[in-house]
C-alpha positions in Angstrom: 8.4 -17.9 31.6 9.4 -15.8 28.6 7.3 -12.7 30.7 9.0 -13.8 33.8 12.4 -12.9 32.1 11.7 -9.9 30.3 10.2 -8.2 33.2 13.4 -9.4 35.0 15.2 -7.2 32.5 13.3 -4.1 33.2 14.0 -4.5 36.6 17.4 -4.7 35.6 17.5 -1.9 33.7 15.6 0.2 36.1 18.4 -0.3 38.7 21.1 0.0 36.9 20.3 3.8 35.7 19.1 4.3 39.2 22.3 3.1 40.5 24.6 4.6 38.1 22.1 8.3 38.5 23.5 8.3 42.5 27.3 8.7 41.5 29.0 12.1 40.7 28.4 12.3 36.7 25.6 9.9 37.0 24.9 7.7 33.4 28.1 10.0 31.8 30.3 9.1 34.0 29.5 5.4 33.5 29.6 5.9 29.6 32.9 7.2 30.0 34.1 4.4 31.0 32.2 2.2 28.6 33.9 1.2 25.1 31.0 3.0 23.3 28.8 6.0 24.8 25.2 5.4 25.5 22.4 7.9 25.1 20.6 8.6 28.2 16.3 7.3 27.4 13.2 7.1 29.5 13.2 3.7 30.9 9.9 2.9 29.1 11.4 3.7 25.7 13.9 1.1 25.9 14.4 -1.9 24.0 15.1 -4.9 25.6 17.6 -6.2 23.1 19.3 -2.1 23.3 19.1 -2.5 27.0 21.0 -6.0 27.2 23.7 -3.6 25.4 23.9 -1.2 28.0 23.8 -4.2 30.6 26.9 -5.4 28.9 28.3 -1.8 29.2 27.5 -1.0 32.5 27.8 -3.9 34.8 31.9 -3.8 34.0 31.8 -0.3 35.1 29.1 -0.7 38.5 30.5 0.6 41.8 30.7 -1.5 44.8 27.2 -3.6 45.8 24.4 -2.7 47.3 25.3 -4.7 50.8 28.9 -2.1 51.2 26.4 0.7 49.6 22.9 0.7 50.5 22.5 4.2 50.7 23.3 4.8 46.8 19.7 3.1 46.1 17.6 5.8 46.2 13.7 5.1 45.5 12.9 5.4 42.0 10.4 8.0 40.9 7.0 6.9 39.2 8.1 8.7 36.1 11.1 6.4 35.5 8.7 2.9 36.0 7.4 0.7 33.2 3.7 1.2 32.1 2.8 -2.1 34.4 3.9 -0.4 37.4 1.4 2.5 37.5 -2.4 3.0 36.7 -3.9 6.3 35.1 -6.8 7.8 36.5 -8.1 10.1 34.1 -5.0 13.3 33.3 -3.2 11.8 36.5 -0.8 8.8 36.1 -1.2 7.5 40.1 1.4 4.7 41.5 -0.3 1.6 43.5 2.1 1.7 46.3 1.6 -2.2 46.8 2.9 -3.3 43.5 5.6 -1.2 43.2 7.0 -2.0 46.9 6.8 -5.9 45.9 8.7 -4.9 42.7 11.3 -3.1 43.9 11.7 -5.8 46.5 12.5 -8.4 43.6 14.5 -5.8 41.5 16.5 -4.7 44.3 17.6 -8.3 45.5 18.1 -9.5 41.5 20.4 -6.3 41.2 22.4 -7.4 44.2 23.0 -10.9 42.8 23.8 -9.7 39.7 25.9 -6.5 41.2 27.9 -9.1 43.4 30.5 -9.9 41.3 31.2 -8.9 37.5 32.0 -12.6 36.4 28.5 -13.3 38.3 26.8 -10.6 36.4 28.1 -11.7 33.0 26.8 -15.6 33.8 23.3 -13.8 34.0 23.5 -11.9 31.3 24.7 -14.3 29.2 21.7 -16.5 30.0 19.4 -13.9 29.1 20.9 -13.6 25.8 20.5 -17.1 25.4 16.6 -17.1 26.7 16.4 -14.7 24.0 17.7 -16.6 21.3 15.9 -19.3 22.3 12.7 -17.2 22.2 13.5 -16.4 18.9 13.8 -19.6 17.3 10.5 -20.9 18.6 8.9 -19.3 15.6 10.9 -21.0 13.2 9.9 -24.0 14.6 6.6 -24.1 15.2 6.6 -23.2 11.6 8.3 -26.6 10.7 5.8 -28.3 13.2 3.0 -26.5 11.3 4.2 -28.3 8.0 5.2 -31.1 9.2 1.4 -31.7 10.7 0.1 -30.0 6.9 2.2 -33.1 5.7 0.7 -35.6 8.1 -2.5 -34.8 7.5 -2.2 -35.1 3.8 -1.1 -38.7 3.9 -3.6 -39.4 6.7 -6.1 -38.0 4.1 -4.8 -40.4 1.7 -5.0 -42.9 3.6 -8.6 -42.9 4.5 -9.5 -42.7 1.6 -7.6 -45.9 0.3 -9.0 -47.5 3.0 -12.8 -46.2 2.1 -12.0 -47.8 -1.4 -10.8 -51.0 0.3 -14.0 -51.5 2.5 -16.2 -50.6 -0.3 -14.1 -53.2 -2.6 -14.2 -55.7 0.4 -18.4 -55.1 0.7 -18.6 -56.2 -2.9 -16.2 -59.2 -2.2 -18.7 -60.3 0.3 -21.6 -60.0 -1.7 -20.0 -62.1 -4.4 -19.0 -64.5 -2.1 -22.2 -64.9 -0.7 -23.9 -65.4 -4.2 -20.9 -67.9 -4.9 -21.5 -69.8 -1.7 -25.4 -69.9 -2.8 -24.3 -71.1 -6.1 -22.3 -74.0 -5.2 -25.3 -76.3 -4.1 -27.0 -76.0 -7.4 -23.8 -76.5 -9.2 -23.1 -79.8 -7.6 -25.8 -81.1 -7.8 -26.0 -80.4 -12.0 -22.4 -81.8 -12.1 -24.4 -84.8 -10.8 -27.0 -84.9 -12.9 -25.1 -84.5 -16.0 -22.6 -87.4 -14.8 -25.4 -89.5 -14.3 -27.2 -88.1 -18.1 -23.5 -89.2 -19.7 -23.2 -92.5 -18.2 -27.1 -93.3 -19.3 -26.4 -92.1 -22.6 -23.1 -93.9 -23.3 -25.1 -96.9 -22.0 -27.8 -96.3 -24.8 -25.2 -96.1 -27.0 -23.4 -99.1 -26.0 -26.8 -101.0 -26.3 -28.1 -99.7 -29.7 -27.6 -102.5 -32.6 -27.7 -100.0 -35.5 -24.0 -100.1 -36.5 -22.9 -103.0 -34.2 -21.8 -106.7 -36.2 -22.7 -110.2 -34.8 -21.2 -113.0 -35.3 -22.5 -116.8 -34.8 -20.5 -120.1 -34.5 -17.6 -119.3 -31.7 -17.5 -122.3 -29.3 -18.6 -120.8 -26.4 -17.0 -121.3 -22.5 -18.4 -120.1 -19.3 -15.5 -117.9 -18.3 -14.9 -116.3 -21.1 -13.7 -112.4 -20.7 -14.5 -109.5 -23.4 -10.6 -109.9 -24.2 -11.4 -112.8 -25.5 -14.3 -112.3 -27.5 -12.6 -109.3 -29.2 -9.4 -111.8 -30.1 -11.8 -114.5 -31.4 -13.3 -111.4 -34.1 -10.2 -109.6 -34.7 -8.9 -113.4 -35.9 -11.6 -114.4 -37.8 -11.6 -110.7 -39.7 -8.5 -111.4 -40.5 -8.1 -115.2 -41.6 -11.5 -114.8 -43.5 -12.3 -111.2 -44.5 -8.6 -110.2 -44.9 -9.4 -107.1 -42.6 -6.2 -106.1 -40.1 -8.5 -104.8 -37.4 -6.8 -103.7 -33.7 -8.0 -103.8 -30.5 -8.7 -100.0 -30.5 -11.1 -100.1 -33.5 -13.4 -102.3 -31.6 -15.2 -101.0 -29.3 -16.3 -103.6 -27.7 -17.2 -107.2 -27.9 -19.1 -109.6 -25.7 -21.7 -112.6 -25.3 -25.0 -111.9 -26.4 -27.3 -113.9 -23.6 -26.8 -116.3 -20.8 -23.9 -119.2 -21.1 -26.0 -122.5 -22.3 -23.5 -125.5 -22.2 -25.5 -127.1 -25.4 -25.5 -123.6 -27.4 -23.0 -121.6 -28.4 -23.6 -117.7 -27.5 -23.1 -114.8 -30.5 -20.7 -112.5 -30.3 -21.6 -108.9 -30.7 -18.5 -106.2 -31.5 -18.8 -102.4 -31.7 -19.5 -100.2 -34.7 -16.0 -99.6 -35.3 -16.0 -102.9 -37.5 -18.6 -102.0 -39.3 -17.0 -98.8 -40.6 -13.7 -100.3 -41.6 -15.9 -102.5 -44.0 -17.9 -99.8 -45.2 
């Protein structure tokens, strides 16, 4: 599109000198009439921005249109075309009759639209000018959309590699997971067996008569509870031994033996006695 336009404004500027070469004075008499004279240069040795300048000059100043006019186009020599309108051959710059017939076709009807009125003219020009403007902010910005990308890629950068630490973190949380979860059997079951070790061993110790005290001659009853028993001692330490023992220093205290109406059962306490006499 941007080529669309510019070769637009050769065309423009083609017919405009062509146009303003037919008139008595030709390009003087236009500058003349201009606010600011303009040198007279080979059409391929313009410059588009110095030729919108002589377009803002010279469409104020342009005689009556080609439709009242025709007869003031007259055909343009090869010497005065761009370089894309001709072909060398050698010493000898040759015109391809084709091309330039289709171009001066276009030229010809976009100087009559734009040669129609002056208003009509400056609309065009204007939005030229504002093409070109256009064309040359596009730089700036694909410079910004450069950086901006640079930026993006940076933190996308970043990113993967927080996530490569992640996965490698999470492939270790796995693992130990997976050595936990094999763990866990074994583990019960030793929680088990040392349950079952403590319970055997308080039992042993329960049982052992080394430091435990037993004491005969308590009338005996058949539903007589380890309360009991422990109330019966903790009295008789205390009527006849003059011991204050409590219920927490005994350990325990029960029947030794099956309940025999005719016999009276002993009554064995825990070691806890037996080191408050010591």
């Amino acid at each position: 599109m941007a080529r669309t336009h510019m070769q637009r404004l050769l065309f423009v500027q083609i017919f405009c000198v062509a146009r303003l070469q037919s008139f008595p004075g030709g390009l003087q008499h236009a500058a003349h009439q201009s606010p600011a004279p303009q040198a007279k240069l080979p059409l391929h040795a313009l410059d588009p921005s110095a030729g919108i300048h002589r377009l803002h000059c010279a469409v104020d100043t342009l005689p009556p249109s080609p439709h009242e006019c025709p007869s003031m186009f007259p055909p343009v020599p090869p010497s005065l075309l761009p370089p894309f309108l001709s072909r060398s051959r050698g010493t000898k710059t040759e015109l391809t009759s084709h091309r330039y017939d289709k171009s001066f076709t276009k030229g010809r009807a976009l100087f009559s639209a734009l040669g129609s009125t002056p208003v009509m003219a400056r609309t065009h020009m204007q939005r030229l000018l504002f093409v070109q403007s256009g064309q040359a902010a596009i730089p700036n910005e694909m410079k910004s959309i450069r950086s901006t990308l640079l930026q993006h890629e940076q933190k996308f950068e970043e990113i993967t590699k927080r996530l490569s630490k992640i996965e490698d973190n999470c492939s270790v949380i796995v693992t130990v997971k997976e050595i936990v979860d094999g763990l866990q059997a074994p583990t019960e079951q030793n929680s088990g067996d040392t349950a079952s070790l403590v319970a055997r061993m308080d039992d042993s110790e329960d049982r052992q008569r080394r430091c435990n005290l037993v004491f005969y001659g308590f009338e005996d009853a058949s539903d007589e509870t380890w309360a009991q028993s422990e109330k019966r001692v903790m009295d008789l330490c205390l009527a006849n031994l003059e011991v204050s023992v409590q219920p927490e220093d005994i350990e325990r205290a029960h029947r030794i033996g099956c309940f025999q109406p005719s016999k009276n059962r002993p009554i064995m306490s825990g070691s806890a006695i037996s080191r408050i006499e010591n």
